[in-house]
C-alpha positions as protocol buffer text, in pm:
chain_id: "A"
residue {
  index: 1
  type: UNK
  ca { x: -770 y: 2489 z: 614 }
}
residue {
  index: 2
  type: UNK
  ca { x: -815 y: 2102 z: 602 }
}
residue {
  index: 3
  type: UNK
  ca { x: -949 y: 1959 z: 254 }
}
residue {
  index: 4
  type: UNK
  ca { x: -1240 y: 1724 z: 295 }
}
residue {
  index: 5
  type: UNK
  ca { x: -1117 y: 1356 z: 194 }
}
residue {
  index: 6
  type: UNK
  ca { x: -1367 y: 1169 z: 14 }
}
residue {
  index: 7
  type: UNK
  ca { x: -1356 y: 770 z: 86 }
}
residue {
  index: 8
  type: UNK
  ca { x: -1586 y: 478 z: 145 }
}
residue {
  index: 9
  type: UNK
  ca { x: -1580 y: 191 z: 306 }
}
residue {
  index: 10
  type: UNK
  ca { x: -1648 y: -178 z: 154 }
}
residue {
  index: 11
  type: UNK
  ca { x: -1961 y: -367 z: 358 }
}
residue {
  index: 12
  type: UNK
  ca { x: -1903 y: -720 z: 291 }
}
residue {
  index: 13
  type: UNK
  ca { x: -1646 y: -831 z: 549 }
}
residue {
  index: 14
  type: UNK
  ca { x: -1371 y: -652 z: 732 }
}
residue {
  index: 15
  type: UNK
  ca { x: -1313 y: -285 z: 696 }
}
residue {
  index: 16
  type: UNK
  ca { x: -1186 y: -250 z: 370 }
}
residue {
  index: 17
  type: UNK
  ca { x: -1132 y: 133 z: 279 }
}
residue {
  index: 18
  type: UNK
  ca { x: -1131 y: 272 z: -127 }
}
residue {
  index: 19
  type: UNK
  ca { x: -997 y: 613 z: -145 }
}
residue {
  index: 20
  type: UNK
  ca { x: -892 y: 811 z: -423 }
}
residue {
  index: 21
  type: UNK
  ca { x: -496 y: 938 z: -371 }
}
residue {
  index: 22
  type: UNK
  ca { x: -450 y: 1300 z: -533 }
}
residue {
  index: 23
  type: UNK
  ca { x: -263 y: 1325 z: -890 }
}
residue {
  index: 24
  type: UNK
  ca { x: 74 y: 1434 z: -703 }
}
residue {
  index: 25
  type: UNK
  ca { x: 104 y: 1177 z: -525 }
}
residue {
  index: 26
  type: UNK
  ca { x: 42 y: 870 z: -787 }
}
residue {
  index: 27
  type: UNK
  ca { x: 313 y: 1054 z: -982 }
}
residue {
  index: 28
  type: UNK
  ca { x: 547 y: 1038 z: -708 }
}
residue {
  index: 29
  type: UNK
  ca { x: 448 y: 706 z: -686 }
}
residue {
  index: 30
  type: UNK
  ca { x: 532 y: 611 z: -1038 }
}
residue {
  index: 31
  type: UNK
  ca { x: 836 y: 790 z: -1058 }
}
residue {
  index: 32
  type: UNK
  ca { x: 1008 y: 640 z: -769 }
}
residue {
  index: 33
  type: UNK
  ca { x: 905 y: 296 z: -894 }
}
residue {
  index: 34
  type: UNK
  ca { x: 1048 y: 365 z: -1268 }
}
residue {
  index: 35
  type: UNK
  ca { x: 1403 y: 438 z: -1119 }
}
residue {
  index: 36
  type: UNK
  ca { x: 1405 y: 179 z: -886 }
}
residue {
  index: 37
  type: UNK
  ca { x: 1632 y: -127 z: -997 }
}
residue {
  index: 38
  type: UNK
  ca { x: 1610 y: -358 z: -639 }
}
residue {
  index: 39
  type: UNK
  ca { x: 1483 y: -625 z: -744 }
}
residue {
  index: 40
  type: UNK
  ca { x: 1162 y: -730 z: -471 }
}
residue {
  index: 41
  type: UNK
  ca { x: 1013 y: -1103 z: -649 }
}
residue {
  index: 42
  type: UNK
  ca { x: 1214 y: -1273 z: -405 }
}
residue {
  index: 43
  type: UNK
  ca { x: 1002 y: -1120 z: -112 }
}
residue {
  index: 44
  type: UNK
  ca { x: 663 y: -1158 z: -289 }
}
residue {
  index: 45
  type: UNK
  ca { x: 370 y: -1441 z: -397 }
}
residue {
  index: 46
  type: UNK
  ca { x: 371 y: -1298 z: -746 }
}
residue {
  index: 47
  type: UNK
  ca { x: 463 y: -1457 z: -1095 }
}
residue {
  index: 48
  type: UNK
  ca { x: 610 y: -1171 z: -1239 }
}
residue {
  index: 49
  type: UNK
  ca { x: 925 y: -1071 z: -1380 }
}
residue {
  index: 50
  type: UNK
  ca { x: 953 y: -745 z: -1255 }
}
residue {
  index: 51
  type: UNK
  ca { x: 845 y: -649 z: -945 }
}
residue {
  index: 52
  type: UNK
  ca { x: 1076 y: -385 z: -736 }
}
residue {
  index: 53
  type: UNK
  ca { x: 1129 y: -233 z: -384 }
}
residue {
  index: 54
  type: UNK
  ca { x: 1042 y: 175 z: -366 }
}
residue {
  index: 55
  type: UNK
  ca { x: 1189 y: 411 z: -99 }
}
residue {
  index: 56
  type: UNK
  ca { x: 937 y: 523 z: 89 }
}
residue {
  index: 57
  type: UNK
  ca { x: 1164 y: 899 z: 237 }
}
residue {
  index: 58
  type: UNK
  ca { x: 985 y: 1141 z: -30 }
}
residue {
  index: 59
  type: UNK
  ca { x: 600 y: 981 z: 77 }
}
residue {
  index: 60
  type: UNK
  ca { x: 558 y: 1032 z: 422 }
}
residue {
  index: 61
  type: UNK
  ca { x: 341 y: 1348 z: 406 }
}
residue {
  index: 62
  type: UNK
  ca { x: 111 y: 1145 z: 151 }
}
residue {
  index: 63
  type: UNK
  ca { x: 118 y: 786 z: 405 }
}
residue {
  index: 64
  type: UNK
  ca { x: 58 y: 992 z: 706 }
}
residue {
  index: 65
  type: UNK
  ca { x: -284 y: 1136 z: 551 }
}
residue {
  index: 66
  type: UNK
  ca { x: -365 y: 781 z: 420 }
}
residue {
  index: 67
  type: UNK
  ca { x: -326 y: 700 z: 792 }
}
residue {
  index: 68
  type: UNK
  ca { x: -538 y: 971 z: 930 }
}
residue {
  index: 69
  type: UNK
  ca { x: -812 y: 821 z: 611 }
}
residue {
  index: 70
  type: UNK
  ca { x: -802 y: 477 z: 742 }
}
residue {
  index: 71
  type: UNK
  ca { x: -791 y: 562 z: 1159 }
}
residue {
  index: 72
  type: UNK
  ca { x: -1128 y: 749 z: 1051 }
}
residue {
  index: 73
  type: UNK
  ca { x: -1277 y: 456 z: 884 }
}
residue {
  index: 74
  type: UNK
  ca { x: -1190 y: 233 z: 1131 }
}
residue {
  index: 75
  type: UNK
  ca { x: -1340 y: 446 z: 1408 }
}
residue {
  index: 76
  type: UNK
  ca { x: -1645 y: 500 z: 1188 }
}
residue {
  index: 77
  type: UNK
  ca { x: -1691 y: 88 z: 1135 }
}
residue {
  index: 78
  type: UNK
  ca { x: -1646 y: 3 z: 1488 }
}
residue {
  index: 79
  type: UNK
  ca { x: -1813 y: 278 z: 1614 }
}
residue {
  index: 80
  type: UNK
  ca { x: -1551 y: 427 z: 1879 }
}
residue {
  index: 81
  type: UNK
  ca { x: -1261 y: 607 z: 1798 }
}
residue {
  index: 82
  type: UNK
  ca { x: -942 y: 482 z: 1716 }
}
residue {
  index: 83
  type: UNK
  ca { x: -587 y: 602 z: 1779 }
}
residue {
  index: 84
  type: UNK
  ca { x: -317 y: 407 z: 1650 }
}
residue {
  index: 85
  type: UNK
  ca { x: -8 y: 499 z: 1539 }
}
residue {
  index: 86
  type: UNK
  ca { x: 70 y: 311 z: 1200 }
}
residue {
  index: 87
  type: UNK
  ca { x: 393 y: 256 z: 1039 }
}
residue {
  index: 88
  type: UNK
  ca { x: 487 y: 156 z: 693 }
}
residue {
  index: 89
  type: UNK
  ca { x: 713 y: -108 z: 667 }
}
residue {
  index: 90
  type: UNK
  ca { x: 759 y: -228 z: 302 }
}
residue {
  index: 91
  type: UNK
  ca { x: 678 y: -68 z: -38 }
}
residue {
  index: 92
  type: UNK
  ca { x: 707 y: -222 z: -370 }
}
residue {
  index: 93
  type: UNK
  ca { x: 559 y: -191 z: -734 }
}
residue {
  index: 94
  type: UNK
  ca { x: 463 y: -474 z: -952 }
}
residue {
  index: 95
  type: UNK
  ca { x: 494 y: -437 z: -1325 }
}
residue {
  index: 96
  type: UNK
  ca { x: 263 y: -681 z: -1418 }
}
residue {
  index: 97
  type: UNK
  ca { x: 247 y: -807 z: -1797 }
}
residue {
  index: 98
  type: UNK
  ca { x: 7 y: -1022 z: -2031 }
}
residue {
  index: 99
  type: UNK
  ca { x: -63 y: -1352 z: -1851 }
}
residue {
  index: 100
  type: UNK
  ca { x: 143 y: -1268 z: -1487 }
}
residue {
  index: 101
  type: UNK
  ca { x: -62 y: -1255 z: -1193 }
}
residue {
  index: 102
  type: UNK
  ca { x: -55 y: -1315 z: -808 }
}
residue {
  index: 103
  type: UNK
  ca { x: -172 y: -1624 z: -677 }
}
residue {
  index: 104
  type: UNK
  ca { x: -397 y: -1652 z: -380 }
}
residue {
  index: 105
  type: UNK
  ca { x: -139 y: -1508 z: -63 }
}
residue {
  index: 106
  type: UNK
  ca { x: -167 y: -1251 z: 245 }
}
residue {
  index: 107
  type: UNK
  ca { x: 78 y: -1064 z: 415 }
}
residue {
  index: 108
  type: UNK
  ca { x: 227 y: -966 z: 765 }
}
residue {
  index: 109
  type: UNK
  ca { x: 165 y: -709 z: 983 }
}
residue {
  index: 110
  type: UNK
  ca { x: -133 y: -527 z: 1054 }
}
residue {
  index: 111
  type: UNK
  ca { x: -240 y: -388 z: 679 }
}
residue {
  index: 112
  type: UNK
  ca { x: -172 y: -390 z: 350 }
}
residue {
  index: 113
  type: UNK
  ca { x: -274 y: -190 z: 17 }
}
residue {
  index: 114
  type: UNK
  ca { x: -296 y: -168 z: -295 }
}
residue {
  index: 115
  type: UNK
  ca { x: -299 y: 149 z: -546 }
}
residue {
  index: 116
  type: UNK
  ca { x: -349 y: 119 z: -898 }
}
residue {
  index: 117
  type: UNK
  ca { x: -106 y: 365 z: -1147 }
}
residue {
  index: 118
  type: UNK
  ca { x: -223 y: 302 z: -1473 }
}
residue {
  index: 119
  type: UNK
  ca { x: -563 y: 38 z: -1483 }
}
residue {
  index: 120
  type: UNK
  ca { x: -886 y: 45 z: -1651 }
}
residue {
  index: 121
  type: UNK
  ca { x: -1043 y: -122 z: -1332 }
}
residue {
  index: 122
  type: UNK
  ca { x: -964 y: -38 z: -1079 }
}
residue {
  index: 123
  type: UNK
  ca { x: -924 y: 326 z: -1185 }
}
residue {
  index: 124
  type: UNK
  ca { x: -618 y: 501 z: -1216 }
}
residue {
  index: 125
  type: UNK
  ca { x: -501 y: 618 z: -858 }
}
residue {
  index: 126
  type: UNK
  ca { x: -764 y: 434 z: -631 }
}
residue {
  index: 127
  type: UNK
  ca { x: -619 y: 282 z: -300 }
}
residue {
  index: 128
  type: UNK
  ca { x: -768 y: -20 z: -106 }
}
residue {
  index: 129
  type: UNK
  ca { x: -642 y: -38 z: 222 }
}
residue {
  index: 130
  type: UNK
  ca { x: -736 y: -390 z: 408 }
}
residue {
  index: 131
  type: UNK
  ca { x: -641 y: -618 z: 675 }
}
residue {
  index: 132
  type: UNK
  ca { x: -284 y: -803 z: 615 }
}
residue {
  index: 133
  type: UNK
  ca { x: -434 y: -1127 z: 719 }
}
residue {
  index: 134
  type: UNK
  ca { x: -721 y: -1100 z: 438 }
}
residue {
  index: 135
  type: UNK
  ca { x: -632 y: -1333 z: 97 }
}
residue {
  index: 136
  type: UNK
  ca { x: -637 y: -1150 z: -228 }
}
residue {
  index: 137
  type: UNK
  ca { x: -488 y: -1234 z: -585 }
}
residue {
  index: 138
  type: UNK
  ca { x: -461 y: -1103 z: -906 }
}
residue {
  index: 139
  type: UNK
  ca { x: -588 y: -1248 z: -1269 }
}
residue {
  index: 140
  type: UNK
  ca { x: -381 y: -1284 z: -1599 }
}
residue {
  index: 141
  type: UNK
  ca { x: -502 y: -1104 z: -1819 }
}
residue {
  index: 142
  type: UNK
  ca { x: -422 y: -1083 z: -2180 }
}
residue {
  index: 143
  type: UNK
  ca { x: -397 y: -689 z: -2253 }
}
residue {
  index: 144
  type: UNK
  ca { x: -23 y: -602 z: -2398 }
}
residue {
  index: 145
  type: UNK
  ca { x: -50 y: -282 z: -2164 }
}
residue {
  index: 146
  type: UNK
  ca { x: 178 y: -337 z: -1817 }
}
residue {
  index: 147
  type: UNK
  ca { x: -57 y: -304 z: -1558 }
}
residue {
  index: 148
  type: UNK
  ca { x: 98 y: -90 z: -1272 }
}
residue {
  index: 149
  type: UNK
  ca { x: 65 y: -103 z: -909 }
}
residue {
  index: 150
  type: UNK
  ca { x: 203 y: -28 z: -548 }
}
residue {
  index: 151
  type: UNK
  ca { x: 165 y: -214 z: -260 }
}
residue {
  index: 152
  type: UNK
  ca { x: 236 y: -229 z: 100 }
}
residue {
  index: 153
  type: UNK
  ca { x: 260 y: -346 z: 429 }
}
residue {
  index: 154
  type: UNK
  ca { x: 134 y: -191 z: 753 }
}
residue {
  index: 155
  type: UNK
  ca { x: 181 y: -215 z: 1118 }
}
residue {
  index: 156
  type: UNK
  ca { x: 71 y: -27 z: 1419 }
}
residue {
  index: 157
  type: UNK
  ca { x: 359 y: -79 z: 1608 }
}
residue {
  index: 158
  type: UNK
  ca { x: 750 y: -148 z: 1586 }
}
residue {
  index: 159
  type: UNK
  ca { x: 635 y: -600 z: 1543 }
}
residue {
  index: 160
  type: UNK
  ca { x: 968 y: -666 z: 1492 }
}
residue {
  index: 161
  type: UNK
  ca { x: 909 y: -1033 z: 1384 }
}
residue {
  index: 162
  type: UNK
  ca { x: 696 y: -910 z: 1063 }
}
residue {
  index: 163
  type: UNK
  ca { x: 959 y: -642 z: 929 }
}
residue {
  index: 164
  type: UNK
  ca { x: 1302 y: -719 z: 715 }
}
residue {
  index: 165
  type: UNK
  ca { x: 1597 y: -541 z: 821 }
}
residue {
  index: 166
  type: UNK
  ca { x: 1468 y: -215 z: 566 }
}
residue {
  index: 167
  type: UNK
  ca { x: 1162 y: -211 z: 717 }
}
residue {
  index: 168
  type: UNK
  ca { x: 1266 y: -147 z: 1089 }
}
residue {
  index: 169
  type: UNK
  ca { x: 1546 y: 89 z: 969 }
}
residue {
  index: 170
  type: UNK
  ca { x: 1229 y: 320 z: 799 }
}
residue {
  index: 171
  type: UNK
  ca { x: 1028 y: 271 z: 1056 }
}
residue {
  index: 172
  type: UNK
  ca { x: 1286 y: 393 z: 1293 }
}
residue {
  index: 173
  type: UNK
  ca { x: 1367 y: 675 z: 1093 }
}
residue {
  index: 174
  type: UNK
  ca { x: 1002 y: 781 z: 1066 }
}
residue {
  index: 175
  type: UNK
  ca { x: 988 y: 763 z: 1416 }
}
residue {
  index: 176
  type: UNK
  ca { x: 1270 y: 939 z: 1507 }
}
residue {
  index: 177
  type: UNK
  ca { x: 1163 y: 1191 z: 1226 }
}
residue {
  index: 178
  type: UNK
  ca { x: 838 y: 1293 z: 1419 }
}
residue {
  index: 179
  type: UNK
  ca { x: 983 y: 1333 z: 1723 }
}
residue {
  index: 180
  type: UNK
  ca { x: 1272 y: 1621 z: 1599 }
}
């Protein structure tokens, strides 16, 4: 039996999804962010001091229905259905403290996200998926609580040029995965 997935759609420019992920999967999330020690800043817009590179092996049950969320969506906003096959390419966490933030950037590829792990606003465990090419940012704030997050990058096919060397190695192996 399939469980109904609740999730809604932004109106005020391109199709930006909100969805809620379940409990087990922002632990997950959190977990394989605190042992991670590969450093990511190099890769990324932020000013932070810690910001780190995930795996991505133990979440592909959880991506793939994130997927199937956002295909829906999309078929919904343009009003014909939509088939494509997405990949994830690159996964990180920022650890962002009292007066770090993210200056105005995008990214590559086809989409991005965003999933808060421990926030006021946005809530614990909400996901906005959105269109790489779209700029976002994120405030200083002055809180002493670290403000936790996961992001990453999306595309619907193996677009080599937008992928480090990681990145086409997973998305290989995902491939090759589904296809055993």
């Amino acid at each position: 039996m399939k469980k109904e997935v609740q999730y809604r759609t932004l109106r005020w420019g391109p199709c930006v999804v909100q969805y809620t992920i379940d409990e087990e999967f922002r632990k997950i999330l959190l977990e394989e962010a605190k042992k991670s020690h590969v450093s990511y800043g190099h890769r990324l817009a932020g000013h932070l001091k810690k910001e780190v590179k995930m795996d991505s092996s133990r979440l592909t049950k959880y991506f793939d229905e994130v997927f199937h969320v956002y295909n829906h969506a999309l078929s919904m906003w343009l009003g014909k259905t939509q088939n494509l096959q997405y990949i994830l390419t690159d996964l990180w966490c920022n650890f962002q403290k009292a007066n770090e933030f993210n200056p105005p950037h995008n990214h590559g590829g086809l989409l991005s996200f965003v999933i808060t792990n421990n926030s006021f606003f946005p809530q614990e465990g909400e996901m906005f998926i959105f269109p790489a090419w779209l700029k976002h940012w994120v405030f200083p704030y002055k809180s002493d609580v670290t403000r936790i997050s996961v992001s990453g990058n999306i595309v619907d096919s193996l677009e080599l040029k937008y992928m480090s060397q990681d990145g086409v190695k997973s998305a290989i192996k995902d491939i090759e995965s589904k296809h055993e």
